[in-house]
PDB file of N, CA, C and O in Angstrom:
ATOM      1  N   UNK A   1    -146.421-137.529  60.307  1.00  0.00           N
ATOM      2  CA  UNK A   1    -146.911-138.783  59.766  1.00  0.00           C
ATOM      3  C   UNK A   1    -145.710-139.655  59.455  1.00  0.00           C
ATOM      4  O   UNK A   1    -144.696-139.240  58.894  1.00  0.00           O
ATOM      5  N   UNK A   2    -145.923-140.975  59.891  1.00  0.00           N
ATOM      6  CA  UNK A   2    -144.296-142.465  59.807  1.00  0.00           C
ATOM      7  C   UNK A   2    -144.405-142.699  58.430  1.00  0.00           C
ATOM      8  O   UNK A   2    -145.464-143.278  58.192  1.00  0.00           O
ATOM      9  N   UNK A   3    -143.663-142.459  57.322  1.00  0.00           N
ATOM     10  CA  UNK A   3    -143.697-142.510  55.942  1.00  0.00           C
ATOM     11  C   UNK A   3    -143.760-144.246  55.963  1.00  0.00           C
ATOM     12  O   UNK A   3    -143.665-144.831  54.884  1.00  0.00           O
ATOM     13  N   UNK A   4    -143.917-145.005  57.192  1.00  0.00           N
ATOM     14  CA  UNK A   4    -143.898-146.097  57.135  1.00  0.00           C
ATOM     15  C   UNK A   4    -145.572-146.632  57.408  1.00  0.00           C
ATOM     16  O   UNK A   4    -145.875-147.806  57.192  1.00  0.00           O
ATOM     17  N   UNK A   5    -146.518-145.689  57.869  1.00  0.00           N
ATOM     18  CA  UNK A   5    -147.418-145.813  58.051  1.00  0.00           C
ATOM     19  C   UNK A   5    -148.485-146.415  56.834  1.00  0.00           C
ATOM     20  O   UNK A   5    -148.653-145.791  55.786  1.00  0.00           O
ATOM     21  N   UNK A   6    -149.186-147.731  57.132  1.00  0.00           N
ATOM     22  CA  UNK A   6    -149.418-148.567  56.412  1.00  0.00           C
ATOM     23  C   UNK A   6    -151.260-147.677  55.440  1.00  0.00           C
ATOM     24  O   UNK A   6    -152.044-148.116  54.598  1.00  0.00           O
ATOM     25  N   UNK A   7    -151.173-146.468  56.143  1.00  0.00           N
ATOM     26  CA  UNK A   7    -152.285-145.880  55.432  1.00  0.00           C
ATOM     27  C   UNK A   7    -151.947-145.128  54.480  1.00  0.00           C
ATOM     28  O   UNK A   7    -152.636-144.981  53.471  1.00  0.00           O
ATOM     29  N   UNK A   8    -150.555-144.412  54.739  1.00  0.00           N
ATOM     30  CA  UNK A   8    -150.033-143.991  53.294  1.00  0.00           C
ATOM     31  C   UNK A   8    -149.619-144.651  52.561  1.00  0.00           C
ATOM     32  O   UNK A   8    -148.778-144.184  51.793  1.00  0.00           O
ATOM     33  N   UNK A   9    -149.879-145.579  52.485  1.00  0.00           N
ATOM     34  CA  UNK A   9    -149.104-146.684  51.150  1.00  0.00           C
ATOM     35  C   UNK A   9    -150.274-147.292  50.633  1.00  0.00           C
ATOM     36  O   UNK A   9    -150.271-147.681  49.465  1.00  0.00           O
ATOM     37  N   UNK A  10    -151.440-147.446  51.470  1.00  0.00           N
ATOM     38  CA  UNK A  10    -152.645-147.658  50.935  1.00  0.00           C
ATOM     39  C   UNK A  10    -153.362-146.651  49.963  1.00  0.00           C
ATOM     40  O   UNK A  10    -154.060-146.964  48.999  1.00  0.00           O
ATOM     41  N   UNK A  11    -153.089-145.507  50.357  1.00  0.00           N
ATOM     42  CA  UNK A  11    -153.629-144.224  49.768  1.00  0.00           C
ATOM     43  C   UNK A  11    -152.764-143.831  48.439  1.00  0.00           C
ATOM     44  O   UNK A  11    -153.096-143.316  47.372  1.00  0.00           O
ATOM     45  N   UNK A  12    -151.458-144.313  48.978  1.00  0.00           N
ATOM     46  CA  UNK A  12    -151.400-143.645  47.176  1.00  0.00           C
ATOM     47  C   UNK A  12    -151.261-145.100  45.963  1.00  0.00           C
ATOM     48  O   UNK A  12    -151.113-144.933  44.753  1.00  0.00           O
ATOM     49  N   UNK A  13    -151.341-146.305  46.561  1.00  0.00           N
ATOM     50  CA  UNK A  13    -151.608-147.733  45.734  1.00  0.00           C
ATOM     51  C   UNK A  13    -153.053-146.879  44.858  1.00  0.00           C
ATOM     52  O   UNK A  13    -153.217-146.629  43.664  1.00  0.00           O
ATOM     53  N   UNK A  14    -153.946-146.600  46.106  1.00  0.00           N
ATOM     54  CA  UNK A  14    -155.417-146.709  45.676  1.00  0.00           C
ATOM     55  C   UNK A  14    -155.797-145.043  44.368  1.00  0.00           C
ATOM     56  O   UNK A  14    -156.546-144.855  43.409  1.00  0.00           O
ATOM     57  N   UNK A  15    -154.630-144.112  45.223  1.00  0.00           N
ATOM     58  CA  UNK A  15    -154.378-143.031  44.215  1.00  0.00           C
ATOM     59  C   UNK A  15    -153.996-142.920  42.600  1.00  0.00           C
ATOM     60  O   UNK A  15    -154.258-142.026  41.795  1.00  0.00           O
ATOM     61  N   UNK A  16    -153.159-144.375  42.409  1.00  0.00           N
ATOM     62  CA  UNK A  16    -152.543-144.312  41.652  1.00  0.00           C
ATOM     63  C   UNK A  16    -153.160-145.105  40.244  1.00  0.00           C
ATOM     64  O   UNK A  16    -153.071-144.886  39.036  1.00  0.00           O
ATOM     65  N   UNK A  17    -153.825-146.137  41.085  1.00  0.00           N
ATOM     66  CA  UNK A  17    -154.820-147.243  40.539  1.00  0.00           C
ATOM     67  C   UNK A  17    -156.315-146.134  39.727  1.00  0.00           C
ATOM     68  O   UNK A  17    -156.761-146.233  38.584  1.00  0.00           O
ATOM     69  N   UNK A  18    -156.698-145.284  40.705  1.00  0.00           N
ATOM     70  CA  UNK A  18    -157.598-144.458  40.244  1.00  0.00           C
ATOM     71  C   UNK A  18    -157.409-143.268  38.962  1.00  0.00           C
ATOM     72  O   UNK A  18    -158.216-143.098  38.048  1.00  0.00           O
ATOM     73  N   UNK A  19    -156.054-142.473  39.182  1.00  0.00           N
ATOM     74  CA  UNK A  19    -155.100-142.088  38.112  1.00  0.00           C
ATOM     75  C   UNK A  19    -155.635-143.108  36.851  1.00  0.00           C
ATOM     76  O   UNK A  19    -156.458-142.806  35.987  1.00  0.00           O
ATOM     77  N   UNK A  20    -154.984-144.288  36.993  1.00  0.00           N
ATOM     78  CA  UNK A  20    -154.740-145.015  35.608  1.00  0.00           C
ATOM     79  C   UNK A  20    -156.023-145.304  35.011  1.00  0.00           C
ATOM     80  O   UNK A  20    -156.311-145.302  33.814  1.00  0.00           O
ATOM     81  N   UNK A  21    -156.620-145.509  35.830  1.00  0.00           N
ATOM     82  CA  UNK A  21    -158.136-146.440  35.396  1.00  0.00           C
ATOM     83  C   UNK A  21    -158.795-144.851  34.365  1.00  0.00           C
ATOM     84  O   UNK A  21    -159.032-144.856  33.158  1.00  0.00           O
ATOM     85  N   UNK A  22    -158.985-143.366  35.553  1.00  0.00           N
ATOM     86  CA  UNK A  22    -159.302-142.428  34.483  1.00  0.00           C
ATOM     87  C   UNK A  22    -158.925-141.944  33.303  1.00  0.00           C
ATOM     88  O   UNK A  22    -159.614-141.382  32.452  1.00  0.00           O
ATOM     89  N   UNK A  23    -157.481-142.262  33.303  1.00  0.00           N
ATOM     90  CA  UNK A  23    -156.453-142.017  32.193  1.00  0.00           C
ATOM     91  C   UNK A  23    -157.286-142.778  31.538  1.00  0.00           C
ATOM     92  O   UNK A  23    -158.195-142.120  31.032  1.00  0.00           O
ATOM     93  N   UNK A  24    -157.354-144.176  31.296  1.00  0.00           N
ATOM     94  CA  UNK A  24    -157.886-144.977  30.002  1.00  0.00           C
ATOM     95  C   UNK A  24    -159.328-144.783  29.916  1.00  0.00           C
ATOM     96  O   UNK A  24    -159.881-145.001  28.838  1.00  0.00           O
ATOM     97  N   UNK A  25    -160.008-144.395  30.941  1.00  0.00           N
ATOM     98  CA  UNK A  25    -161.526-144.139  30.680  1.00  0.00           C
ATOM     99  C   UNK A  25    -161.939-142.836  30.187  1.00  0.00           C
ATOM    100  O   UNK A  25    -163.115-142.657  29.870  1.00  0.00           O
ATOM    101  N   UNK A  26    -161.007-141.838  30.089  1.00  0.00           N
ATOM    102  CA  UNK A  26    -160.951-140.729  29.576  1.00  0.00           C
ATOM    103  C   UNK A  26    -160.478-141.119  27.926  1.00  0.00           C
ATOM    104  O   UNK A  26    -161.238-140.925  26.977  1.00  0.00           O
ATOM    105  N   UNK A  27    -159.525-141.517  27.828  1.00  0.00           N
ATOM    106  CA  UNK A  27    -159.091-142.102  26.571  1.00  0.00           C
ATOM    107  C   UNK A  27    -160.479-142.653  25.703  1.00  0.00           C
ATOM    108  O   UNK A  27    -160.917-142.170  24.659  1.00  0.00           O
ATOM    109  N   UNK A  28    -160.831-143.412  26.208  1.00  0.00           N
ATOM    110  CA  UNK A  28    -162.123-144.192  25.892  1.00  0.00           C
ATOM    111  C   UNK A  28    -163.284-143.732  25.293  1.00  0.00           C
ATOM    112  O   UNK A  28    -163.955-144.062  24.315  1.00  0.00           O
ATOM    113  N   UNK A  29    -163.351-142.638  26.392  1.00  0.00           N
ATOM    114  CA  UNK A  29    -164.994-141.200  25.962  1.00  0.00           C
ATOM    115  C   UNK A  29    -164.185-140.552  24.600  1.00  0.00           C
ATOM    116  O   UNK A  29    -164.770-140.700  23.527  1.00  0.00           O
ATOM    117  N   UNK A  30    -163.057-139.942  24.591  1.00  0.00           N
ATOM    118  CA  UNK A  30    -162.313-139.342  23.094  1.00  0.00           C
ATOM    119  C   UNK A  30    -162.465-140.511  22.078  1.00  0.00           C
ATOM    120  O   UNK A  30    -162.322-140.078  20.934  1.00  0.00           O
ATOM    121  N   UNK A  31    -162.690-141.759  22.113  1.00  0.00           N
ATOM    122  CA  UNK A  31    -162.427-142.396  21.213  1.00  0.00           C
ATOM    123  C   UNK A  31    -164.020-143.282  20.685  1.00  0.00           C
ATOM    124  O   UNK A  31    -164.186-144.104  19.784  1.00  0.00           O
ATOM    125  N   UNK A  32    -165.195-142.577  21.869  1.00  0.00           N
ATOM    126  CA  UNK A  32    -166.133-143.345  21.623  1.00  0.00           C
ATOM    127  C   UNK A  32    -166.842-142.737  20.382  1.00  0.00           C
ATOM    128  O   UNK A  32    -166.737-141.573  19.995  1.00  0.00           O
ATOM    129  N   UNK A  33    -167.479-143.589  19.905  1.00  0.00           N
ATOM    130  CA  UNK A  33    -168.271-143.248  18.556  1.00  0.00           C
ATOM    131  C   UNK A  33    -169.716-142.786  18.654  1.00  0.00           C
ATOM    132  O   UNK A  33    -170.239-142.343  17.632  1.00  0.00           O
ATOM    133  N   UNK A  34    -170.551-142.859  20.011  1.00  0.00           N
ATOM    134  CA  UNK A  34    -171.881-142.904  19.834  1.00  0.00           C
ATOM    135  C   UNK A  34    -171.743-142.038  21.616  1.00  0.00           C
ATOM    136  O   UNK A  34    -170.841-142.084  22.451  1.00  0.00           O
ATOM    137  N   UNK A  35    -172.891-141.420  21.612  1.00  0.00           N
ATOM    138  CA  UNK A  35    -173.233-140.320  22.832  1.00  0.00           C
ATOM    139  C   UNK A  35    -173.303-141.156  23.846  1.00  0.00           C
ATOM    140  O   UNK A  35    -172.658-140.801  24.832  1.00  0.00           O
ATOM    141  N   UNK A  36    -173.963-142.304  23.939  1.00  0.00           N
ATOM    142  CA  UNK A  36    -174.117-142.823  25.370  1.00  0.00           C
ATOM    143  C   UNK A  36    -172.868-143.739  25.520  1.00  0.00           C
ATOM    144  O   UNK A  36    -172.717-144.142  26.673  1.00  0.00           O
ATOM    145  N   UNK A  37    -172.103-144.086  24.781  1.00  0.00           N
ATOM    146  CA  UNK A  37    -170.946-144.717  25.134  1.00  0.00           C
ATOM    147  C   UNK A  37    -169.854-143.244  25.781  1.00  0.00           C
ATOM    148  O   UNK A  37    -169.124-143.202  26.771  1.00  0.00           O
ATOM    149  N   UNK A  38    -170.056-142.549  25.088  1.00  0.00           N
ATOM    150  CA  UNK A  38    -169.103-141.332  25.637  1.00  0.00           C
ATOM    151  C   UNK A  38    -169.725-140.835  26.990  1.00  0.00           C
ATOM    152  O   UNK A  38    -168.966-140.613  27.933  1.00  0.00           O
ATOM    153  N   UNK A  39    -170.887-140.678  27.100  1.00  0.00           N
ATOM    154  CA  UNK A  39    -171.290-140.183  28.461  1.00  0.00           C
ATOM    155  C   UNK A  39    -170.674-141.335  29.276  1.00  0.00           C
ATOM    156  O   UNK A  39    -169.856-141.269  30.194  1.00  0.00           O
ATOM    157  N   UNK A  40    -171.130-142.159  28.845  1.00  0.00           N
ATOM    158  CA  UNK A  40    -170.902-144.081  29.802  1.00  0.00           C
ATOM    159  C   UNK A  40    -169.149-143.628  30.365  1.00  0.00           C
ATOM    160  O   UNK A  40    -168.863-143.321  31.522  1.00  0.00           O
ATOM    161  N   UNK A  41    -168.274-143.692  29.319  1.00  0.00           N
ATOM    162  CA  UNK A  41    -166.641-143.260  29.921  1.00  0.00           C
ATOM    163  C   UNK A  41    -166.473-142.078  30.782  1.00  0.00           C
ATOM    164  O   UNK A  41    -165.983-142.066  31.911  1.00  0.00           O
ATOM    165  N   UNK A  42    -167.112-140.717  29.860  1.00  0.00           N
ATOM    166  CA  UNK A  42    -166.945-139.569  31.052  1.00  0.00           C
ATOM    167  C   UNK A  42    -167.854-139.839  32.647  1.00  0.00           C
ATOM    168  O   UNK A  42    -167.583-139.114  33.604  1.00  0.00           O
ATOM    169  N   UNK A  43    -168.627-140.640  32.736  1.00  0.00           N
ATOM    170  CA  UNK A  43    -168.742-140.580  34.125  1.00  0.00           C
ATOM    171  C   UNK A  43    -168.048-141.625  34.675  1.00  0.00           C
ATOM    172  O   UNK A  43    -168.289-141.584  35.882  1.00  0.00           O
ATOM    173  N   UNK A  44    -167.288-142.572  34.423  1.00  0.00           N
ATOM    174  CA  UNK A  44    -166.465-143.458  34.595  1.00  0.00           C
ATOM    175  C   UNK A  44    -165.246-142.853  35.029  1.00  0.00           C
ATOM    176  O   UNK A  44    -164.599-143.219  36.010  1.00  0.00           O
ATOM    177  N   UNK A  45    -164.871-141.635  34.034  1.00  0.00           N
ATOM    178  CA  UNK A  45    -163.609-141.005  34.362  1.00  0.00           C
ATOM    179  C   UNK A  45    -164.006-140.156  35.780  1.00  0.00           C
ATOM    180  O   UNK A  45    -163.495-140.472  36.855  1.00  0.00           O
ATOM    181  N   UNK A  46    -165.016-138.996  35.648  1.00  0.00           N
ATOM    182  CA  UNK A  46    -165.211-138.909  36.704  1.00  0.00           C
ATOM    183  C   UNK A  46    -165.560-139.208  38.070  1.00  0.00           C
ATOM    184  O   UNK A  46    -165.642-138.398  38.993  1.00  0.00           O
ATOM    185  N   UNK A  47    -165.737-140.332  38.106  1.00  0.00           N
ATOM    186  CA  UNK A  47    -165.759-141.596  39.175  1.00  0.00           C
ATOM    187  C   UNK A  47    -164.455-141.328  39.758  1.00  0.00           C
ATOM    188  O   UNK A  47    -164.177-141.001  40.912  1.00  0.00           O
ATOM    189  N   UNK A  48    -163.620-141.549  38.634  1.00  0.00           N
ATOM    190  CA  UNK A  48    -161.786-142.209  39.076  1.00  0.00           C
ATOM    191  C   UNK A  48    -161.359-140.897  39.524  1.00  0.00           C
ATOM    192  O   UNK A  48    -160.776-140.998  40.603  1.00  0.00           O
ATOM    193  N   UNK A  49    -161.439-139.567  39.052  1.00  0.00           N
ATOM    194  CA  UNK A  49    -160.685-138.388  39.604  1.00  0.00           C
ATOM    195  C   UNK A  49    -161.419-137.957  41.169  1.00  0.00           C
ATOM    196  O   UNK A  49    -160.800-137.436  42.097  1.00  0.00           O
ATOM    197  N   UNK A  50    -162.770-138.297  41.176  1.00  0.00           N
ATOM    198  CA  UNK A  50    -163.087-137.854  42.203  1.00  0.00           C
ATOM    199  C   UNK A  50    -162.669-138.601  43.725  1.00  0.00           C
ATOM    200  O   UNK A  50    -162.550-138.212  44.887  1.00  0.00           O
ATOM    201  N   UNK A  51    -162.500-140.118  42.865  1.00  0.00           N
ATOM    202  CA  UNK A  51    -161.883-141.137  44.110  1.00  0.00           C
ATOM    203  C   UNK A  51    -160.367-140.361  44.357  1.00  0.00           C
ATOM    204  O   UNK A  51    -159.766-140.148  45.410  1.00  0.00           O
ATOM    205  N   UNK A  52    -160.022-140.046  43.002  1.00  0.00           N
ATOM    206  CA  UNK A  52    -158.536-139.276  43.129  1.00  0.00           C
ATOM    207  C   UNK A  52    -158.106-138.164  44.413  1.00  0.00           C
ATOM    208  O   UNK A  52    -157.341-138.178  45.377  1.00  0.00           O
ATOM    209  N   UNK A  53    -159.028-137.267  43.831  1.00  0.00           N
ATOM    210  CA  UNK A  53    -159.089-136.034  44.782  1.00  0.00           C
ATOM    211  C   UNK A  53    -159.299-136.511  46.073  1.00  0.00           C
ATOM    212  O   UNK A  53    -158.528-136.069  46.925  1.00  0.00           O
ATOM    213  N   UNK A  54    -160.248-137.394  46.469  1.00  0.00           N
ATOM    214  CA  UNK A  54    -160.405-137.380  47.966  1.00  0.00           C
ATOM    215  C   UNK A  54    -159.687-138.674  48.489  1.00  0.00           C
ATOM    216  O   UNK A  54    -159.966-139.086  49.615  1.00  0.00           O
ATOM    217  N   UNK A  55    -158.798-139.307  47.726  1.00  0.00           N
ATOM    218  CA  UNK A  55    -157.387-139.694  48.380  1.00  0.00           C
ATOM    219  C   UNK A  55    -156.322-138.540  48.491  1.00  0.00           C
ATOM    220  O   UNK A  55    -155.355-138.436  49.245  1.00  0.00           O
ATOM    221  N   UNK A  56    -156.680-137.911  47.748  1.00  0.00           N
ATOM    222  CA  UNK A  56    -155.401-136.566  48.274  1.00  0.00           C
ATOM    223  C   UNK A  56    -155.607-135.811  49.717  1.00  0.00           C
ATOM    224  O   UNK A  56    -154.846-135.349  50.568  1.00  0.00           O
ATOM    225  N   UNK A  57    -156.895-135.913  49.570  1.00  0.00           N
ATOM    226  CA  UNK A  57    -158.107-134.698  50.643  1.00  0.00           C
ATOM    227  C   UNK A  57    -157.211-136.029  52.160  1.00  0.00           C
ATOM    228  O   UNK A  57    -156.643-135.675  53.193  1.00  0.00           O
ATOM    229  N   UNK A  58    -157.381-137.051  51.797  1.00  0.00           N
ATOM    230  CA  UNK A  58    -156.976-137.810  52.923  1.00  0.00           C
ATOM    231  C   UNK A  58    -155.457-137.825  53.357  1.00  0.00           C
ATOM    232  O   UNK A  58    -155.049-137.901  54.516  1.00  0.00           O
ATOM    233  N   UNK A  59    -154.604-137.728  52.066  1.00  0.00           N
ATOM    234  CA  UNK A  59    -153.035-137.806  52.939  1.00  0.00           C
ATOM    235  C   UNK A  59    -153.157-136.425  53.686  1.00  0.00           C
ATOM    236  O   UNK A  59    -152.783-136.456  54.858  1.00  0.00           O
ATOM    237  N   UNK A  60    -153.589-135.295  53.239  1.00  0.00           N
ATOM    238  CA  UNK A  60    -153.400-134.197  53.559  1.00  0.00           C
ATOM    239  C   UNK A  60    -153.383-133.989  54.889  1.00  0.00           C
ATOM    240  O   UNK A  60    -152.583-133.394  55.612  1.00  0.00           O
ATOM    241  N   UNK A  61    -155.246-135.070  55.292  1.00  0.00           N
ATOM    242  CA  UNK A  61    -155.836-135.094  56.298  1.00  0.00           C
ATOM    243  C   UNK A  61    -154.482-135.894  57.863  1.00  0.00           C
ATOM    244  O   UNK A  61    -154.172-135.600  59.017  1.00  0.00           O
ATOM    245  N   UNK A  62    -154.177-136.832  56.953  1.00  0.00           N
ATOM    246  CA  UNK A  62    -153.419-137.627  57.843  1.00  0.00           C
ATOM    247  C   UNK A  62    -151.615-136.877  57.852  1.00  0.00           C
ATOM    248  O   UNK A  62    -150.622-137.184  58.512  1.00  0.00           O
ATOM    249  N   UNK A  63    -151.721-136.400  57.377  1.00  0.00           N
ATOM    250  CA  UNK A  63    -150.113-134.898  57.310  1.00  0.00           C
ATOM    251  C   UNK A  63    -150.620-134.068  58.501  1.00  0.00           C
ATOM    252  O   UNK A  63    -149.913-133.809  59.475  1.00  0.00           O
ATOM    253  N   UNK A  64    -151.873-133.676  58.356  1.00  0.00           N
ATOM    254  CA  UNK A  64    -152.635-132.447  59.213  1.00  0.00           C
ATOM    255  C   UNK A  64    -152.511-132.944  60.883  1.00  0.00           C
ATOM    256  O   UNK A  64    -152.149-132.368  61.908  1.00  0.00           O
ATOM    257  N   UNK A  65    -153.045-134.410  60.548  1.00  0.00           N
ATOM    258  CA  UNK A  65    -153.455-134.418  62.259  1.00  0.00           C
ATOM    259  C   UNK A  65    -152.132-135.446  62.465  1.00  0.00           C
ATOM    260  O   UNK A  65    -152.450-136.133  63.435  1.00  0.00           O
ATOM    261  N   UNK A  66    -150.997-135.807  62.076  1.00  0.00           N
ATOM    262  CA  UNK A  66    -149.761-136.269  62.206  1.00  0.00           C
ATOM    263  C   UNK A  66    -148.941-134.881  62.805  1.00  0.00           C
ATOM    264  O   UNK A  66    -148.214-134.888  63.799  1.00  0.00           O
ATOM    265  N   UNK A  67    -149.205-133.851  62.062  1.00  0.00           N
ATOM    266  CA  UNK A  67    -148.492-132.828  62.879  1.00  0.00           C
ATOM    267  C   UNK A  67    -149.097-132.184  64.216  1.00  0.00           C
ATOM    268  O   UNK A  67    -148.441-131.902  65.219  1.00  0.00           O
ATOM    269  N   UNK A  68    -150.433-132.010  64.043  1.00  0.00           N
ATOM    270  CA  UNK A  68    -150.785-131.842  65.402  1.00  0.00           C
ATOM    271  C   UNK A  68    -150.534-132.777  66.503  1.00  0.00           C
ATOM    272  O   UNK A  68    -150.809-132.525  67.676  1.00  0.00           O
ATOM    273  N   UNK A  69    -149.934-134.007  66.030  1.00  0.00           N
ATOM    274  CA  UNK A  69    -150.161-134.554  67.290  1.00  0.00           C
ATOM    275  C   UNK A  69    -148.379-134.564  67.826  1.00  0.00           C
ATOM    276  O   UNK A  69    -148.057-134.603  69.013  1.00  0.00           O
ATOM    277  N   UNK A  70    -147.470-134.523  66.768  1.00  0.00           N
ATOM    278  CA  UNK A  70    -146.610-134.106  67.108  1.00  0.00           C
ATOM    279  C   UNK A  70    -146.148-132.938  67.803  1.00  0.00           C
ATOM    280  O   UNK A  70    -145.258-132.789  68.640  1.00  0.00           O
ATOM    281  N   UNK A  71    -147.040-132.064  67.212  1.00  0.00           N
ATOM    282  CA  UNK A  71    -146.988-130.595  68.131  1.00  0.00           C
ATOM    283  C   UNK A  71    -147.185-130.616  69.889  1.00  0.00           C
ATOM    284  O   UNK A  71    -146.661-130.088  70.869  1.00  0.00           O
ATOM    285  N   UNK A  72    -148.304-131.595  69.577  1.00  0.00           N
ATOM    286  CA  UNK A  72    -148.834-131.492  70.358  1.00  0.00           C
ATOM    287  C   UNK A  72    -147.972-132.562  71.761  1.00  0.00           C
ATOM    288  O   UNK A  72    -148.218-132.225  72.919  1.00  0.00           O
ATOM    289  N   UNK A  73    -147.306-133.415  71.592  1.00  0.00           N
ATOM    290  CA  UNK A  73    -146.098-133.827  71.702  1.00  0.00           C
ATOM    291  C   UNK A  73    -144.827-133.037  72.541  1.00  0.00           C
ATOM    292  O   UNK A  73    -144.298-133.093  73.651  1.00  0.00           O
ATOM    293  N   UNK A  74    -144.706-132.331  71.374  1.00  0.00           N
ATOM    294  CA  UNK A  74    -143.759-131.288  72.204  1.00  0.00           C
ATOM    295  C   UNK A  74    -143.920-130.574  73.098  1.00  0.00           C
ATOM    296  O   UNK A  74    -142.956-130.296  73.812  1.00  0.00           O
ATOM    297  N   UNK A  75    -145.134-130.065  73.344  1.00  0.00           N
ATOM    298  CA  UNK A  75    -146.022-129.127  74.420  1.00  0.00           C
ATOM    299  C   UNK A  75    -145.911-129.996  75.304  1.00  0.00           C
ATOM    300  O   UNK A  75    -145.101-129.665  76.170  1.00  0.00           O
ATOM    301  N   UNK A  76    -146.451-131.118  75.482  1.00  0.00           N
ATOM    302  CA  UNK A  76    -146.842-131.788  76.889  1.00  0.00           C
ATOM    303  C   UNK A  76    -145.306-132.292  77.345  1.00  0.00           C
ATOM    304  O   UNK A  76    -145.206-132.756  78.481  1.00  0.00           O
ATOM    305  N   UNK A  77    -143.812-132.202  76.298  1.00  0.00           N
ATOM    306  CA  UNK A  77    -142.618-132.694  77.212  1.00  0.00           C
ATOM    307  C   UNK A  77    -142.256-131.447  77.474  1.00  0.00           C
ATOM    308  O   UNK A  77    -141.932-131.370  78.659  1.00  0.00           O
ATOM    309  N   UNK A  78    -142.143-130.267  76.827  1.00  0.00           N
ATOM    310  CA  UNK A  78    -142.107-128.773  77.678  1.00  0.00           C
ATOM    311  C   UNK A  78    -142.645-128.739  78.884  1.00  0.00           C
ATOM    312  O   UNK A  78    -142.059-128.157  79.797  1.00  0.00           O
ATOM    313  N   UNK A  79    -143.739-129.304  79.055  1.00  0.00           N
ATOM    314  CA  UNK A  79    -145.053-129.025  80.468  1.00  0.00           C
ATOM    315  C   UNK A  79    -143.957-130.265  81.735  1.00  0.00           C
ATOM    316  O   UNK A  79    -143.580-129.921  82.855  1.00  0.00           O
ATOM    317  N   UNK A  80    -143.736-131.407  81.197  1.00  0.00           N
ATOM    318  CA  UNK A  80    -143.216-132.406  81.864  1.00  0.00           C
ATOM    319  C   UNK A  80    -141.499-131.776  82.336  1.00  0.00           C
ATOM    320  O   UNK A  80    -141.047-131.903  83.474  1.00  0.00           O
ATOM    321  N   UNK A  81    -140.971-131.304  81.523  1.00  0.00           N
ATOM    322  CA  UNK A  81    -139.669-130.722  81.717  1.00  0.00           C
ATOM    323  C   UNK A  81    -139.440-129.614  82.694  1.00  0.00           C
ATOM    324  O   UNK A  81    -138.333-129.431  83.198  1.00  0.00           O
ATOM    325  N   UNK A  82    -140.767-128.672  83.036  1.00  0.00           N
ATOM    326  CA  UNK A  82    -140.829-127.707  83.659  1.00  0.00           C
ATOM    327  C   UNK A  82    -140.971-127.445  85.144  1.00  0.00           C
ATOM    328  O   UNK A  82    -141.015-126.289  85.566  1.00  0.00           O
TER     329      UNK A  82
END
């Protein structure tokens, strides 16, 4: 994967944005006074970690098939070289 590639820089902007937002919406449910305001933040927070996680699930994704295709790369100039 091109560390210049304009989807990893999208992914961890959008990673990071999601981070912060749960950080304070988590903050928020600890600090709420009444049950439905606290439920109201904890699913708010869990909103933001789950967007979290599956921006991770995605660089991973785009690491995964960045190396296969590099691999895959090398095979076909072995095949061409031969």
């Amino acid at each position: 994967m091109n560390v210049t590639d304009p989807r990893v820089a999208m992914l961890a902007e959008m990673g990071a944005c999601a981070y912060r937002l749960g950080m304070a919406f988590g903050a928020e449910a600890e600090r709420a006074q009444t049950t439905a305001d606290r439920l109201q933040y904890v699913h708010l927070f869990d909103r933001c970690f789950f967007a979290r996680r599956v921006g991770i699930a995605l660089e991973r994704r785009l690491r995964r098939e960045a190396g296969r295709g590099a691999s895959g790369a090398d095979s076909k100039d072995r095949e061409d070289s031969a």
